[in-house]
N, C-alpha and C positions, 0 to 999 in steps of 0.2 A: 391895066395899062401895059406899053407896048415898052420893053426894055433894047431900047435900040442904038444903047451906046455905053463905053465903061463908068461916064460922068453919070448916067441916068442909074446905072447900078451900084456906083457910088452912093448919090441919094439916098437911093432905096437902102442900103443899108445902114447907112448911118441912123436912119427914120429907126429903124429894128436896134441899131447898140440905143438910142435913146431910151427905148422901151423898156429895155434889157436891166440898164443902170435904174430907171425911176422904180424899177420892181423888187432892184435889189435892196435899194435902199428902204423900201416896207419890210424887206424879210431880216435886215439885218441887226437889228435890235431884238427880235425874237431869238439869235440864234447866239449872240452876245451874253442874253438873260439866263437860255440854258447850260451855257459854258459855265463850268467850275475851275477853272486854273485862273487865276488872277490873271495870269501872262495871257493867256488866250482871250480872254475879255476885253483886255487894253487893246489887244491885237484888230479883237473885232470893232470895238470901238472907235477905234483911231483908223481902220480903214476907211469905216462910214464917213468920217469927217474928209476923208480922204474922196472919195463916191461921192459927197455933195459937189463937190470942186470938181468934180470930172462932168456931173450931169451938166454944169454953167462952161465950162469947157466946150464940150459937144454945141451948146448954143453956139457960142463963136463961130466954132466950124462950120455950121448951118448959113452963119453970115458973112462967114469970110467968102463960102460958096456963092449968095449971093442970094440964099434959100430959104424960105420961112422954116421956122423949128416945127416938126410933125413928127408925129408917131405911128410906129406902126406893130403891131403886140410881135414881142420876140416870143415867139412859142416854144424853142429852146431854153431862154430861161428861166420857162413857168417850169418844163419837166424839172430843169435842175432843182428848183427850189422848191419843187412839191416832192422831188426826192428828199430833200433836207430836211422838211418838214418829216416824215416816214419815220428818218433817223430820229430826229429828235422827240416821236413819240413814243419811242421802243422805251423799256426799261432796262437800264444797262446800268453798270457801275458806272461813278464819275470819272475813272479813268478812261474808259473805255468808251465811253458818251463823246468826250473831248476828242478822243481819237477821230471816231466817229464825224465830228462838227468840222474838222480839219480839215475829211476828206473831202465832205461838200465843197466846204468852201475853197477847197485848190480845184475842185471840179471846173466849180463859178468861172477860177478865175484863169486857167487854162483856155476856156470857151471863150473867156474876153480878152484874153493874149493872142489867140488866134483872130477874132473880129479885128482889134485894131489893127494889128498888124498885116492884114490885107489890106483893111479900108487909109490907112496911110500910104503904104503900095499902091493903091489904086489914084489917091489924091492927086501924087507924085509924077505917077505916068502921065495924069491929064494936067500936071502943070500949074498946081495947086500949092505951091510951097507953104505960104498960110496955114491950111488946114493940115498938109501934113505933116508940121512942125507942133502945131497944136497936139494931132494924132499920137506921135510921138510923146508926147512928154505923159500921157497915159499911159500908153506903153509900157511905157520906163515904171512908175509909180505901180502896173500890174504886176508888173517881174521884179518886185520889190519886196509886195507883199505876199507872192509867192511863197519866195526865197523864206520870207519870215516867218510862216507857217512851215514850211520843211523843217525849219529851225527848230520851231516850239518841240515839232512833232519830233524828230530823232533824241533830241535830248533831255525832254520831257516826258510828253505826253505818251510815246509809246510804249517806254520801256515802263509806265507805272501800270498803264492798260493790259502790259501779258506779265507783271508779278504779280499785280492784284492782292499786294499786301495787304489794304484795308487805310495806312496813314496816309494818302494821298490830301483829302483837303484837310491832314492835323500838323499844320507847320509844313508843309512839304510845298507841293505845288502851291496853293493858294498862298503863300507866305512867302512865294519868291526863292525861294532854296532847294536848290537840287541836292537829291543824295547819292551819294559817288553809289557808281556800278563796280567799281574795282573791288569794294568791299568784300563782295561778294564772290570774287575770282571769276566774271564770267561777264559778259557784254551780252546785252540782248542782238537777238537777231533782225529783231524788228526796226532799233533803232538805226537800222542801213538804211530804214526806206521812209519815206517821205506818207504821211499824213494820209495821202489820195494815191499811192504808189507812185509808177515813175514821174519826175519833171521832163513831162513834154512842154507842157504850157509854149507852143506856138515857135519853137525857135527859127523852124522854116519860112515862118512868116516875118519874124519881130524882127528882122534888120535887112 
């Protein structure tokens, strides 16, 4: 088809975030399953429930546009998540596994900080307040659960992944209790950085 206007490429990508979301939502119970931190589990969990309400979301959008709902395979988000898969078939420690499941998953959701936040941009320009208000409120909910995995990851998950003490799921992370690093007289270096390295996740787009 013939892309001959920014509304027509609007469509067309929305057709592709649809794709994107209903693929994620098959991979994200697999990566839930192999998380061992309680916290990262909820985490993963509770975004899913989060991903269902965004897929019925994007319908709106579709109808506010005035569009039937269509798909169109985001081939970006197979790579992401056949990379995830990769990690999650390696054998690592469970500290280091989680580390691991983080980064994907801030990969994911980086990729879909920058989708929305063009395809609301783009609503906007063509006059679309509806949908880009819709657009928005994903947006918001992406750079939520961002933030929350940076979270896990700096004060969790990382610094248990480069001590590699061995009591990770005995009372510690699976049990909800961190163990102070000061202990220790020294802070991990790892925990500066976020799960999937820096937080880009789209800011040049997301507002």
């Amino acid at each position: 088809m013939k892309i001959d206007s920014l509304r027509t490429l609007l469509e067309e990508e929305l057709k592709d975030i649809y794709s994107a979301e209903r693929q994620l939502l098959k991979a994200m119970p697999k990566m839930a399953k192999k998380a061992t931190s309680q916290e990262l589990k909820r985490a993963l969990q509770e975004h899913m429930q989060v991903t269902e309400r965004q897929v019925e979301r994007l319908e709106d959008v579709f109808e506010a546009l005035g569009k039937p709902v269509k798909s169109k395979t985001c081939e970006a988000m197979q790579g992401l998540l056949e990379e995830a898969k990769g990690i999650m078939e390696e054998e690592a420690d469970d500290a280091v596994m989680d580390a691991g499941i983080i980064a994907a998953a801030q990969k994911v959701e980086h990729y879909e900080m920058a989708s929305y936040g063009t395809v609301r941009t783009w609503a906007r320009l063509c006059g679309e307040d509806e949908a880009a208000n819709l657009l928005q409120e994903t947006l918001d909910e992406e750079g939520y659960a961002d933030k929350h995995l940076t979270e896990l990851a700096e004060s969790l998950i990382n610094p248990e992944a480069q001590d590699g003490d061995g009591d990770y799921n005995q009372g510690g992370r699976s049990g909800g209790t961190s163990r102070s690093k000061s202990s220790s007289g020294k802070k991990s270096s790892s925990s500066k950085k976020s799960g999937g390295g820096k937080r880009t996740g789209g800011k040049n787009s997301s507002r």
